[in-house]
PyMOL Python script that loads the backbone (N, CA, C, O; Angstrom):
from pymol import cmd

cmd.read_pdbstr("""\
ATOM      1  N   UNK A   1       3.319   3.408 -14.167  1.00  0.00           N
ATOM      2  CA  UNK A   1       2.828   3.956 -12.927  1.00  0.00           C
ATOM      3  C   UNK A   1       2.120   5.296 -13.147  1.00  0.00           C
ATOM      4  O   UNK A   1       1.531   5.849 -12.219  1.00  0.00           O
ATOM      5  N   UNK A   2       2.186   5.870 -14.509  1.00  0.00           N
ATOM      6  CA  UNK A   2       1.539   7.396 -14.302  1.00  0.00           C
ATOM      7  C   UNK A   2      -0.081   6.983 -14.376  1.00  0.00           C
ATOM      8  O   UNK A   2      -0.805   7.852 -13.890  1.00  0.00           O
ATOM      9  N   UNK A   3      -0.618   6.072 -14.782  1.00  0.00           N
ATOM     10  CA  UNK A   3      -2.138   5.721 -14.900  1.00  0.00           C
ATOM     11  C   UNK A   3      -2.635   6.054 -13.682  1.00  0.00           C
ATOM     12  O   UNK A   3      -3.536   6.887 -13.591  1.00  0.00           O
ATOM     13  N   UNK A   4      -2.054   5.384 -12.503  1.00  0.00           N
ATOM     14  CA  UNK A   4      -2.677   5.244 -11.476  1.00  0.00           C
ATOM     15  C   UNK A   4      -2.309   6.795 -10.555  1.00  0.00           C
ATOM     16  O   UNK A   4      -2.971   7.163  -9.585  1.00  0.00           O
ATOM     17  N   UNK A   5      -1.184   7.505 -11.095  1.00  0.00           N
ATOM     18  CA  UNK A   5      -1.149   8.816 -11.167  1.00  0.00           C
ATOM     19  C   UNK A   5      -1.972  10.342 -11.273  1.00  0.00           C
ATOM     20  O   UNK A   5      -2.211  11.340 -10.592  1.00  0.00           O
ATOM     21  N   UNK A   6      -2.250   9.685 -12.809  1.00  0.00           N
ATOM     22  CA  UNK A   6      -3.162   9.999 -13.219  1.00  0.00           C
ATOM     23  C   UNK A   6      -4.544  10.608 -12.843  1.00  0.00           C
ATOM     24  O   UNK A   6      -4.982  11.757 -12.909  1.00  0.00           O
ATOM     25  N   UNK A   7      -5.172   9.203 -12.346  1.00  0.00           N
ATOM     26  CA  UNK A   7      -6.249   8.793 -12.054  1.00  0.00           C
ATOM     27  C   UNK A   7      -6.480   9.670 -10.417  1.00  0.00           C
ATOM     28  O   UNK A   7      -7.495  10.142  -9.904  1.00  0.00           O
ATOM     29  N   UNK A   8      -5.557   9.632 -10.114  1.00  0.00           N
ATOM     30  CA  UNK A   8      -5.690  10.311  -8.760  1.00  0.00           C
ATOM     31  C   UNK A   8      -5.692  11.789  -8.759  1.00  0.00           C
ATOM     32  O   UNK A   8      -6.386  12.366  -7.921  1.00  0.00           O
ATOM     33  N   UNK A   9      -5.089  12.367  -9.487  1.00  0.00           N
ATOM     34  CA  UNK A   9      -4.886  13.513  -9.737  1.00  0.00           C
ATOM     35  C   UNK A   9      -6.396  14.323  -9.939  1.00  0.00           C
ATOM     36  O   UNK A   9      -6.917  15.278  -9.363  1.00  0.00           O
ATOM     37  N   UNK A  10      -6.877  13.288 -11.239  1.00  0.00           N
ATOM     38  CA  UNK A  10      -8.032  13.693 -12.082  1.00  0.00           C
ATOM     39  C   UNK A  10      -9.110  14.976 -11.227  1.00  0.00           C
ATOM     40  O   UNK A  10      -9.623  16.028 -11.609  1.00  0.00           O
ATOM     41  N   UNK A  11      -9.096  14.199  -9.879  1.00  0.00           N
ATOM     42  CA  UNK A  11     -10.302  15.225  -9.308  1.00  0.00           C
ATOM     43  C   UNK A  11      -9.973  16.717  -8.972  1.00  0.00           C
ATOM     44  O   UNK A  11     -10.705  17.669  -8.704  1.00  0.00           O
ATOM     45  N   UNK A  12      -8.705  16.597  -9.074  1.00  0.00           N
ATOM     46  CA  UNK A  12      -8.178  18.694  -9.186  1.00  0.00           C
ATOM     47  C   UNK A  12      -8.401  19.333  -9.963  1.00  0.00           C
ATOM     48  O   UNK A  12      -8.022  20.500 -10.063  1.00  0.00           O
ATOM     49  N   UNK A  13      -9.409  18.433 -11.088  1.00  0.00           N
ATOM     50  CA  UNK A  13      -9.644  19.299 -12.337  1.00  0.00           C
ATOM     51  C   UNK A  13     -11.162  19.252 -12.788  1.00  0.00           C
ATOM     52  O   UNK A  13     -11.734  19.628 -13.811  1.00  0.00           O
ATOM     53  N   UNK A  14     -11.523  18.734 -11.793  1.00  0.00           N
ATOM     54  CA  UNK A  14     -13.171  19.060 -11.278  1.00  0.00           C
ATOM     55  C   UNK A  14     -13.491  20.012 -10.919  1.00  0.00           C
ATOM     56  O   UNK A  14     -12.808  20.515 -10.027  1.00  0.00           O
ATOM     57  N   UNK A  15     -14.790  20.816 -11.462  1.00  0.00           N
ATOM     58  CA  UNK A  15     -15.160  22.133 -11.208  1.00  0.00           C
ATOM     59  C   UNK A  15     -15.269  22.182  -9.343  1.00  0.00           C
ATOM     60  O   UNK A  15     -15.715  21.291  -8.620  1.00  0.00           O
ATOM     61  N   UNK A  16     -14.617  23.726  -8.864  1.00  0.00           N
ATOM     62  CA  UNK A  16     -14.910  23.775  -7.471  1.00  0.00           C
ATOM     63  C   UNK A  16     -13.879  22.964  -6.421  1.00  0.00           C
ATOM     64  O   UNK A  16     -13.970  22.950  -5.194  1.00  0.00           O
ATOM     65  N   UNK A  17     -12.818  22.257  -7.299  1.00  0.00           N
ATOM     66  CA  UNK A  17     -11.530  21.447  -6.514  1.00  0.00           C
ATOM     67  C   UNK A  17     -11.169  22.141  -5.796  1.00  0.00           C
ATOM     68  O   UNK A  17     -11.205  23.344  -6.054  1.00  0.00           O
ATOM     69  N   UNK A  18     -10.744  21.741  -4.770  1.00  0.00           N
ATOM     70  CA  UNK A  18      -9.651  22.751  -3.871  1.00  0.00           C
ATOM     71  C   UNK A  18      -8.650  21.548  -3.410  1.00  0.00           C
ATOM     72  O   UNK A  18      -8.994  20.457  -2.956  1.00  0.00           O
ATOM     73  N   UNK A  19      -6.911  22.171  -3.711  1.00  0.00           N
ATOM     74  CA  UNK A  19      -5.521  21.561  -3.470  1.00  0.00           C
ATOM     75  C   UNK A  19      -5.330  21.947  -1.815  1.00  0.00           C
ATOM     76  O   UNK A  19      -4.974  23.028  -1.346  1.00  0.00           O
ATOM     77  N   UNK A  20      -5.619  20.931  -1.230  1.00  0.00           N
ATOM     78  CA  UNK A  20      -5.259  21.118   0.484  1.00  0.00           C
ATOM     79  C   UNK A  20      -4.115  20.808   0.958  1.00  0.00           C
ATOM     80  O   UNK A  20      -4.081  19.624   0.621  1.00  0.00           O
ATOM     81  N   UNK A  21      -3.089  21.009   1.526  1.00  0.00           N
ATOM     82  CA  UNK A  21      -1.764  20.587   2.134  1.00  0.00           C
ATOM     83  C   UNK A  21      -2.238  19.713   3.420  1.00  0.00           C
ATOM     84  O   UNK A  21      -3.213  20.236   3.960  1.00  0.00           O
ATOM     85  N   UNK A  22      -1.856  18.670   3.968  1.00  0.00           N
ATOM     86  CA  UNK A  22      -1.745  18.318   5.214  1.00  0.00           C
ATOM     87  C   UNK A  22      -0.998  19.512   6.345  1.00  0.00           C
ATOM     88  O   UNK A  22      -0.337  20.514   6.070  1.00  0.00           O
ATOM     89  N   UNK A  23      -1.432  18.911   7.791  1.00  0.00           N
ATOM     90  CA  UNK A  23      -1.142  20.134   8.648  1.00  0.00           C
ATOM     91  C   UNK A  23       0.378  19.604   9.023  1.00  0.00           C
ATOM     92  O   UNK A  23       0.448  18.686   9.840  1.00  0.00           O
ATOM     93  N   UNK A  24       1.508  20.098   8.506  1.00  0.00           N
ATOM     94  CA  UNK A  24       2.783  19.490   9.466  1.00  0.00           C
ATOM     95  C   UNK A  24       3.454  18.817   7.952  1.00  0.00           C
ATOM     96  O   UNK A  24       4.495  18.164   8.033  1.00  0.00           O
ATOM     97  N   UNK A  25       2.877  18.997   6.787  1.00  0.00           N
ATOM     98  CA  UNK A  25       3.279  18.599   5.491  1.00  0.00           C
ATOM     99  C   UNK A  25       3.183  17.679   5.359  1.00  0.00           C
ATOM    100  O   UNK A  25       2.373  17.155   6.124  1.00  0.00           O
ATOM    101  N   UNK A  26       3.959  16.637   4.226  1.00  0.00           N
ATOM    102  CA  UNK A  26       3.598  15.535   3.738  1.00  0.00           C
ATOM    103  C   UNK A  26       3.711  14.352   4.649  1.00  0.00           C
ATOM    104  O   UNK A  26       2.925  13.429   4.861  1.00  0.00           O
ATOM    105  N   UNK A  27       5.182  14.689   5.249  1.00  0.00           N
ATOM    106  CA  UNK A  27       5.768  13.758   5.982  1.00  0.00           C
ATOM    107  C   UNK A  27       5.109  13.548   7.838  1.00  0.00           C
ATOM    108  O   UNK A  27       5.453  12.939   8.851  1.00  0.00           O
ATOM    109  N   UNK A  28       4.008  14.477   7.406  1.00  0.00           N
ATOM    110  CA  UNK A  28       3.034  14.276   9.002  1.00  0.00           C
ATOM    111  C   UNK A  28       2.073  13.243   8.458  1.00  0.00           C
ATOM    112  O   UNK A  28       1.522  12.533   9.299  1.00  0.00           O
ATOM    113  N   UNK A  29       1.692  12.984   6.765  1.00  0.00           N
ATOM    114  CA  UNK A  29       0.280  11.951   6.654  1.00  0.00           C
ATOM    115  C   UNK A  29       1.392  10.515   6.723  1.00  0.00           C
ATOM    116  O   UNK A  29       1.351   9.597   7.542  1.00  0.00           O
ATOM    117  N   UNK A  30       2.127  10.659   5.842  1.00  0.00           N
ATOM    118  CA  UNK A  30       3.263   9.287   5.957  1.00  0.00           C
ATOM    119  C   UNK A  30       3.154   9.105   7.532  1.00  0.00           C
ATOM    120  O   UNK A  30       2.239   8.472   8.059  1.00  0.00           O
ATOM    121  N   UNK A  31       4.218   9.748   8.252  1.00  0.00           N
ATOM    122  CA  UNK A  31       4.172   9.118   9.966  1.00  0.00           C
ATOM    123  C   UNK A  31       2.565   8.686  10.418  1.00  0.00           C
ATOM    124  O   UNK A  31       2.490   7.739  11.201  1.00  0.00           O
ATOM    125  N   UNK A  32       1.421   9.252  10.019  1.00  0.00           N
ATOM    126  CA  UNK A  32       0.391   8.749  10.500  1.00  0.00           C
ATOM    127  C   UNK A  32       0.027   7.540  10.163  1.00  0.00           C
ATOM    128  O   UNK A  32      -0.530   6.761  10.936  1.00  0.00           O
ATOM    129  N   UNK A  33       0.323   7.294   8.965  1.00  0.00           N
ATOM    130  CA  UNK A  33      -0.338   6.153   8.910  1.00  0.00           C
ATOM    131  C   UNK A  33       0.597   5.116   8.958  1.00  0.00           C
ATOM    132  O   UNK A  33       0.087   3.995   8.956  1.00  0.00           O
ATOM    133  N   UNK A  34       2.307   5.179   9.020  1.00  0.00           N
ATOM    134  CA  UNK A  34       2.610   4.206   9.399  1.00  0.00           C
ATOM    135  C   UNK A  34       2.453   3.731  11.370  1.00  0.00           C
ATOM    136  O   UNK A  34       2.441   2.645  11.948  1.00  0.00           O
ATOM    137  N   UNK A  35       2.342   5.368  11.926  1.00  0.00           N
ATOM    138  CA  UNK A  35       1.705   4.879  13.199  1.00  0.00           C
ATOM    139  C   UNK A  35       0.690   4.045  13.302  1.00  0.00           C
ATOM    140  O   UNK A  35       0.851   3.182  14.164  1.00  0.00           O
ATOM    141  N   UNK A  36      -0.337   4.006  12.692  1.00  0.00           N
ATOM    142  CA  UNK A  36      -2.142   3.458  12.395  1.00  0.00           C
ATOM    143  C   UNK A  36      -1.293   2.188  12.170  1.00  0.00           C
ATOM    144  O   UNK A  36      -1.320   1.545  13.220  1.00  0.00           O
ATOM    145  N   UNK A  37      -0.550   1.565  11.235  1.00  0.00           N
ATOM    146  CA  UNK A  37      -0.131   0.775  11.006  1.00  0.00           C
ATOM    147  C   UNK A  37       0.437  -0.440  11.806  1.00  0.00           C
ATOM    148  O   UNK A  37       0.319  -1.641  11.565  1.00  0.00           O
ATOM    149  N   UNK A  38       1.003   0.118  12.693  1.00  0.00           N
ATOM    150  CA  UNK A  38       1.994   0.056  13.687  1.00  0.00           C
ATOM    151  C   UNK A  38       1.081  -0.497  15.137  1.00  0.00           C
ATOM    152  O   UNK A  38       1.105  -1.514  15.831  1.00  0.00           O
ATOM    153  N   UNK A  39       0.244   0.869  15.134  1.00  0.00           N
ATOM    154  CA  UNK A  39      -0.487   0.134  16.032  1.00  0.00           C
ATOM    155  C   UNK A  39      -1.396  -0.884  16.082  1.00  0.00           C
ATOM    156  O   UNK A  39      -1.977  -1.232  17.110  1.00  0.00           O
ATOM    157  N   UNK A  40      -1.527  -1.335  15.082  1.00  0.00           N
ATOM    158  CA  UNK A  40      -2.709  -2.672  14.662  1.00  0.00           C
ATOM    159  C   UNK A  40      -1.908  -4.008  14.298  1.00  0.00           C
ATOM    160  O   UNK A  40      -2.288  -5.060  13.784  1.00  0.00           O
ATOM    161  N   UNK A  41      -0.910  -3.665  14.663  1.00  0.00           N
ATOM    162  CA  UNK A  41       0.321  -4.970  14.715  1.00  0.00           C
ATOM    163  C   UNK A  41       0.866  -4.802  13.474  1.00  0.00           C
ATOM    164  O   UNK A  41       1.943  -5.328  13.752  1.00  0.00           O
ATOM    165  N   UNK A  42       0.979  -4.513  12.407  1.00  0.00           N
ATOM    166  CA  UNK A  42       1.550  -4.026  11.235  1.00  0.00           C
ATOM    167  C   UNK A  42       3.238  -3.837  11.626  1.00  0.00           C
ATOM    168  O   UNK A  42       3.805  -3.292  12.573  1.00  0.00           O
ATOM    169  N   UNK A  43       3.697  -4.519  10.491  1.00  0.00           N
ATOM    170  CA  UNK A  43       5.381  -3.851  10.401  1.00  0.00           C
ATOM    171  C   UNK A  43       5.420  -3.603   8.917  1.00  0.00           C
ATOM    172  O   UNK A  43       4.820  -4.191   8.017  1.00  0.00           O
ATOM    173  N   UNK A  44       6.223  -2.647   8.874  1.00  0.00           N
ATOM    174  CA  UNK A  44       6.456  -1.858   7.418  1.00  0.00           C
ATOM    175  C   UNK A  44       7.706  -2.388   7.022  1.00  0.00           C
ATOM    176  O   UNK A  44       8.542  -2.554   7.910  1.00  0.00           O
ATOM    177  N   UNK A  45       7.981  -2.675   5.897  1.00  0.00           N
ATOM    178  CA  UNK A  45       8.932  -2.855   5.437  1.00  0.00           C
ATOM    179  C   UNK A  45       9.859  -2.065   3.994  1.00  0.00           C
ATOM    180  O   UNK A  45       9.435  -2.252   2.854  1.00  0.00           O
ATOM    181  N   UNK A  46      10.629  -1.539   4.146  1.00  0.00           N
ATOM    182  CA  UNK A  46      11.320  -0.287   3.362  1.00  0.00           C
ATOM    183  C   UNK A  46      12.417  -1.389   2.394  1.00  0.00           C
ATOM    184  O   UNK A  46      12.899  -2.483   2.687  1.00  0.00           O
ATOM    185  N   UNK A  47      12.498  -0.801   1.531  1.00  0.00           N
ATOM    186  CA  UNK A  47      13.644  -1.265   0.766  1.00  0.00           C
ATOM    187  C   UNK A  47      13.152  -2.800   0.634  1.00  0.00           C
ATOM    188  O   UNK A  47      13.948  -3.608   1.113  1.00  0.00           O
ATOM    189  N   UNK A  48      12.287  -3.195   0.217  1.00  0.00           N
ATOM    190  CA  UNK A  48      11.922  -5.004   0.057  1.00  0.00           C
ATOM    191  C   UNK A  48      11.263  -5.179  -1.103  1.00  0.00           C
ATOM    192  O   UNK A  48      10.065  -5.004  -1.326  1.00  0.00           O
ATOM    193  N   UNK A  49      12.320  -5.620  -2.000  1.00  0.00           N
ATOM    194  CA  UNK A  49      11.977  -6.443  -3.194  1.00  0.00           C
ATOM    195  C   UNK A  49      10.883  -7.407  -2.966  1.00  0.00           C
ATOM    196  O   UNK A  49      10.881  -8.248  -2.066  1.00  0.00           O
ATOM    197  N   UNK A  50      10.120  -7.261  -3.684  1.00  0.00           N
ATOM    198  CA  UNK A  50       8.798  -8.575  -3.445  1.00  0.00           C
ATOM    199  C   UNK A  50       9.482  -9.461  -4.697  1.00  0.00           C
ATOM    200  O   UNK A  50      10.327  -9.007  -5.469  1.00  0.00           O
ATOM    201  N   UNK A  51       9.016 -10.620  -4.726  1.00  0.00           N
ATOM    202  CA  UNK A  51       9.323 -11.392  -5.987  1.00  0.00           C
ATOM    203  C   UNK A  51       8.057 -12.076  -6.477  1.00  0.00           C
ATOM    204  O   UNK A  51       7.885 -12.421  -7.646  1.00  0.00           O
ATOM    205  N   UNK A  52       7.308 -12.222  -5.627  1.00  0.00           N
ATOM    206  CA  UNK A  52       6.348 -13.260  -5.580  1.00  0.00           C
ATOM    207  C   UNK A  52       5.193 -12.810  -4.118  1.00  0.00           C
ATOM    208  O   UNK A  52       5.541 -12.667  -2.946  1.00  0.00           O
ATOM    209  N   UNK A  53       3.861 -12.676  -4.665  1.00  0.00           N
ATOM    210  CA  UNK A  53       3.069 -12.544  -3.394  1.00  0.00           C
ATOM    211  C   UNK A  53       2.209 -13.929  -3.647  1.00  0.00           C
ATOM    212  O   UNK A  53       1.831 -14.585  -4.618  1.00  0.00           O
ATOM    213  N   UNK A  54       2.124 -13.989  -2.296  1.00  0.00           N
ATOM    214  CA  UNK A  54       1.589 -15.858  -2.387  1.00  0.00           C
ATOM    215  C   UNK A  54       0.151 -16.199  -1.629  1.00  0.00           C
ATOM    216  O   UNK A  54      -0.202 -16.214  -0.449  1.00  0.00           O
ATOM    217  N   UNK A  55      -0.440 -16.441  -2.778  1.00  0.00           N
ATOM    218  CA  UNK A  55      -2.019 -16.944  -2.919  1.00  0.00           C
ATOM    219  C   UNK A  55      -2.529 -18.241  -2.573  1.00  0.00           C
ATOM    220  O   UNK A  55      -2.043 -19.335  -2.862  1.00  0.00           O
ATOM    221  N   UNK A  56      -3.786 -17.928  -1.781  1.00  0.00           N
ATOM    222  CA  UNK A  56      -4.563 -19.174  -1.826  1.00  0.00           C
ATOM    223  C   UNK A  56      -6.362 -18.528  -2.153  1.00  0.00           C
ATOM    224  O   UNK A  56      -7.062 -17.515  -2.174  1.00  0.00           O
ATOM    225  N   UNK A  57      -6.356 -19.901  -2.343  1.00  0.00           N
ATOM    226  CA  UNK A  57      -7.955 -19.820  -2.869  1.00  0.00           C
ATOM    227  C   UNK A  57      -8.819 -19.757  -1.647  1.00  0.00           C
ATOM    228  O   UNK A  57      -8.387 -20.520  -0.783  1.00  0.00           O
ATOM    229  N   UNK A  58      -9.912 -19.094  -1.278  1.00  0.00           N
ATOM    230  CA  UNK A  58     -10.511 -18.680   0.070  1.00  0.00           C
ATOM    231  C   UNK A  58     -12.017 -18.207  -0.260  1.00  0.00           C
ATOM    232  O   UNK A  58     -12.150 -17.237  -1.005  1.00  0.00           O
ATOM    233  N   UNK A  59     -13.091 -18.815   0.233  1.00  0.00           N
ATOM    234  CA  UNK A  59     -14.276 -18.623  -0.267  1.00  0.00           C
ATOM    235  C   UNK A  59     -14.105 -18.365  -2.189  1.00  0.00           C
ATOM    236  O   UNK A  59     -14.643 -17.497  -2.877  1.00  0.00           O
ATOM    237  N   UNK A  60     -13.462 -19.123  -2.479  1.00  0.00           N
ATOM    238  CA  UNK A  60     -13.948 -19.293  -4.005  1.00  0.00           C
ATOM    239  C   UNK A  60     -13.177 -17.802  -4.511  1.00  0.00           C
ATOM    240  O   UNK A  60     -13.741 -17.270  -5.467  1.00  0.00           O
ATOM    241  N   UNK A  61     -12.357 -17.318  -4.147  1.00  0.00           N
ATOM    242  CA  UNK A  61     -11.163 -16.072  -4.922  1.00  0.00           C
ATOM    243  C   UNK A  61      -9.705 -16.630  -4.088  1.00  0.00           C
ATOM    244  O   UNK A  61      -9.358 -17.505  -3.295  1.00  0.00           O
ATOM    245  N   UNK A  62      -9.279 -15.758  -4.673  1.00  0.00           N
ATOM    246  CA  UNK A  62      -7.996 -15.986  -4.700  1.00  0.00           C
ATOM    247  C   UNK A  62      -7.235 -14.841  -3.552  1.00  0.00           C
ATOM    248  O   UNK A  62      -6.954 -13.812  -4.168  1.00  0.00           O
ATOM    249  N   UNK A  63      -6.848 -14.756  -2.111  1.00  0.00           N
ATOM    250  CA  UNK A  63      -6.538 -14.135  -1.153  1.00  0.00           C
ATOM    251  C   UNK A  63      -5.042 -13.733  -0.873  1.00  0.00           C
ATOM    252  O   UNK A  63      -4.663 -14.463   0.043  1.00  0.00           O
ATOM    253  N   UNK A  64      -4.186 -13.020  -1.203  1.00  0.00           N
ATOM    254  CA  UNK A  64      -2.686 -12.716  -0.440  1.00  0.00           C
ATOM    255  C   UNK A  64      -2.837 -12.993   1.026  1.00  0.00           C
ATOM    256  O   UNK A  64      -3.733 -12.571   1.756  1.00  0.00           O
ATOM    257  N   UNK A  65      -1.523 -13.998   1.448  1.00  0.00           N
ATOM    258  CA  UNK A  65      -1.751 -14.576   2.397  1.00  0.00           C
ATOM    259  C   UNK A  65      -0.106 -13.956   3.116  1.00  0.00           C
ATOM    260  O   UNK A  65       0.078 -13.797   4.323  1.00  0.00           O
ATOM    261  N   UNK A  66       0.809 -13.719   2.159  1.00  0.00           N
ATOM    262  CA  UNK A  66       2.321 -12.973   1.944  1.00  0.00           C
ATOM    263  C   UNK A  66       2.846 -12.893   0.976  1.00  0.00           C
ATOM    264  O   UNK A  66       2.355 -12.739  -0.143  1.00  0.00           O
ATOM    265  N   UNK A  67       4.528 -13.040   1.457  1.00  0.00           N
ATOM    266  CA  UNK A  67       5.303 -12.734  -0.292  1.00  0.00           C
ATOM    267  C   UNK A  67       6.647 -13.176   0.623  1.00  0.00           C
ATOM    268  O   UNK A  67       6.979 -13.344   1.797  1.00  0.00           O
ATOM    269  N   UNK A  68       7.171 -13.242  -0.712  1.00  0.00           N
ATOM    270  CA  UNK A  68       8.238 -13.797  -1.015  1.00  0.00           C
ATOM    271  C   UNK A  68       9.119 -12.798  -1.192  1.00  0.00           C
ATOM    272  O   UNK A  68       9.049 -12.120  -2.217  1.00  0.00           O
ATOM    273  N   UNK A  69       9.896 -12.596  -0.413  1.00  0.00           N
ATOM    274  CA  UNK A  69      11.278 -11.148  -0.354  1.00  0.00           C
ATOM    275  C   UNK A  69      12.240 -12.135  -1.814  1.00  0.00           C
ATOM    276  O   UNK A  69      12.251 -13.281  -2.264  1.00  0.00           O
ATOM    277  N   UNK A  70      12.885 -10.894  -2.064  1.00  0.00           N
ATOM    278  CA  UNK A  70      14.066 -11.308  -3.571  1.00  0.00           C
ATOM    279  C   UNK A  70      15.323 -11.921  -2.874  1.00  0.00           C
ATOM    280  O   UNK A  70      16.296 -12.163  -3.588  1.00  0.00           O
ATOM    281  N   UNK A  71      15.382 -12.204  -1.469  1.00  0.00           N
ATOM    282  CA  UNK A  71      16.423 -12.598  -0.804  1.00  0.00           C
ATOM    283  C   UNK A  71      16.033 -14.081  -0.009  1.00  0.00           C
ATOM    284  O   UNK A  71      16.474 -14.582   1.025  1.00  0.00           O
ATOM    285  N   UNK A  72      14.940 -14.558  -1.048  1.00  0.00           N
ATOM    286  CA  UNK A  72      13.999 -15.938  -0.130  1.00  0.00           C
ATOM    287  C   UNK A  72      13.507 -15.958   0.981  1.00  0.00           C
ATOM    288  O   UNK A  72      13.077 -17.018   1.434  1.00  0.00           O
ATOM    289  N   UNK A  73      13.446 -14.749   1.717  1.00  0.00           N
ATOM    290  CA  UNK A  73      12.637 -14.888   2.816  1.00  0.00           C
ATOM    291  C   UNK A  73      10.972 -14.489   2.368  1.00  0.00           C
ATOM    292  O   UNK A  73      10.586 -13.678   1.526  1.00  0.00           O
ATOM    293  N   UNK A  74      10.104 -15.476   3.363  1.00  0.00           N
ATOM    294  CA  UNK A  74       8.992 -16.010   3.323  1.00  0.00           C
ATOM    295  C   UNK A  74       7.984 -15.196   4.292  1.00  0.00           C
ATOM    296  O   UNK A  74       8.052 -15.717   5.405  1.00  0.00           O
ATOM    297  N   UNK A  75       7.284 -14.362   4.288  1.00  0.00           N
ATOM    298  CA  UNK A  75       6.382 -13.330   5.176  1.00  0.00           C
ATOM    299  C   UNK A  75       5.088 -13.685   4.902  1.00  0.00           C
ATOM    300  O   UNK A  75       4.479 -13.173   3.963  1.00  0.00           O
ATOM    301  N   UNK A  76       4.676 -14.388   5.518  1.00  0.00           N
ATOM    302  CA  UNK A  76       3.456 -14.991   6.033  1.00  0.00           C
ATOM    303  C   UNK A  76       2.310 -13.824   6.766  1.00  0.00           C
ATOM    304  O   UNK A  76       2.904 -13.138   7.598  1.00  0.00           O
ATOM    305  N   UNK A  77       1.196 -13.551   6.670  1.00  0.00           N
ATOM    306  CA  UNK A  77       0.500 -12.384   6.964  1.00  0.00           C
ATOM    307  C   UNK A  77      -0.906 -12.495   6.661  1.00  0.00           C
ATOM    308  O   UNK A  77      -1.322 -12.781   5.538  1.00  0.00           O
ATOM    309  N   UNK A  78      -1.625 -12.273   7.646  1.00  0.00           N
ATOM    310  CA  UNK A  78      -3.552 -12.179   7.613  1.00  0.00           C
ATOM    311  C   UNK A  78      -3.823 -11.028   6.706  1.00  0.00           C
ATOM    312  O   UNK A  78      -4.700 -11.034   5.843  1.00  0.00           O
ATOM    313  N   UNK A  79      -3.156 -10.215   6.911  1.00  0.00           N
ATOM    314  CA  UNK A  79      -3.271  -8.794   5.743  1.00  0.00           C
ATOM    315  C   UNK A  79      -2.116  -8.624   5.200  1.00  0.00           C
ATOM    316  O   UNK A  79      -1.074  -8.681   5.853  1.00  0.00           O
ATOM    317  N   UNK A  80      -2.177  -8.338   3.614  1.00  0.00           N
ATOM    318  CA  UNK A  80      -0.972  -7.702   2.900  1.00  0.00           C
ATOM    319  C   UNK A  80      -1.391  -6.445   2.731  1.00  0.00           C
ATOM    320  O   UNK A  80      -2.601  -6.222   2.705  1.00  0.00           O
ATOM    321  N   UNK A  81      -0.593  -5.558   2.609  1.00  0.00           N
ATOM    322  CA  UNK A  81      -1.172  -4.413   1.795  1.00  0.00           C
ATOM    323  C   UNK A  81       0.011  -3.837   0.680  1.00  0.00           C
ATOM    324  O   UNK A  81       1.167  -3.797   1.103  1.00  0.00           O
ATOM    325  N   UNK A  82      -0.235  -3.421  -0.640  1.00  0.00           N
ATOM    326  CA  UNK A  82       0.400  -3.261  -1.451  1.00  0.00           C
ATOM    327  C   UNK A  82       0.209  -2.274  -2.870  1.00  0.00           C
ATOM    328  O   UNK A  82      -0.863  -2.536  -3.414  1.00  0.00           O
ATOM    329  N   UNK A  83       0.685  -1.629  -3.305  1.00  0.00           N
ATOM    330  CA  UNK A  83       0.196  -1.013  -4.883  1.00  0.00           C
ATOM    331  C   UNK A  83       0.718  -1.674  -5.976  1.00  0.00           C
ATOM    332  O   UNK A  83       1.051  -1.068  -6.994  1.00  0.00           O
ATOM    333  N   UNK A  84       0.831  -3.050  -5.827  1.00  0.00           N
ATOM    334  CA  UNK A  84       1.479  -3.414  -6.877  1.00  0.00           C
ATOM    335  C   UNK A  84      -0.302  -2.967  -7.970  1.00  0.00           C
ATOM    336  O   UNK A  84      -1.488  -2.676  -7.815  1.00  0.00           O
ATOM    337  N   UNK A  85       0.669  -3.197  -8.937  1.00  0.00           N
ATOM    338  CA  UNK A  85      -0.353  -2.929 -10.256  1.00  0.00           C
ATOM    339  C   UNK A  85      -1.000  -3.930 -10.810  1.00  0.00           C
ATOM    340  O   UNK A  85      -0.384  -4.643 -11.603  1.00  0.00           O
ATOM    341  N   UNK A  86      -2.438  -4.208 -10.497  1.00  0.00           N
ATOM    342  CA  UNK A  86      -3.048  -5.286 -10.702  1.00  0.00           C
ATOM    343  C   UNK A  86      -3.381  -5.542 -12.448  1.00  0.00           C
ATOM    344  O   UNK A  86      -3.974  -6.554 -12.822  1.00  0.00           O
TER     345      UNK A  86
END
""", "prot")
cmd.dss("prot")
cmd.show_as("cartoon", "prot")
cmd.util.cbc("prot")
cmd.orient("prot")
């Protein structure tokens, strides 16, 4: 996981960077966007083992359609969203 760490970091060390805080700290960008989330029909899910995210083929690629919780439950979904590490 530090690659993708990394990689994000990188631009603080670009000439002219500037390190900005969010207004209300970290835990004000988290609540935002699980609000954004929330409001577009989105449910978040905390503590969920994925085991398996489950594909179909769709205009000729390959699309996340859900996943498979480590406890066999089956989450079916028009959008996934995820950091697993491709």
């Amino acid at each position: 996981q530090a690659a993708p760490v990394a990689y994000t970091m990188s631009d603080l060390h670009k000439k002219g960077a500037v390190l900005d805080y969010p207004m209300g700290g970290m835990d004000s960008l988290i609540q935002a966007l699980v609000k954004g989330l929330e409001n577009h029909g989105g449910k978040l899910s905390l503590n969920s083992r994925v085991e398996q995210m489950l594909l179909e083929e769709q205009n000729g690629s390959a699309q996340c359609v859900g996943v498979v919780l480590d406890d066999g439950r089956k989450i079916k979904a028009n959008h996934v969203v995820s950091n697993a590490p491709l």
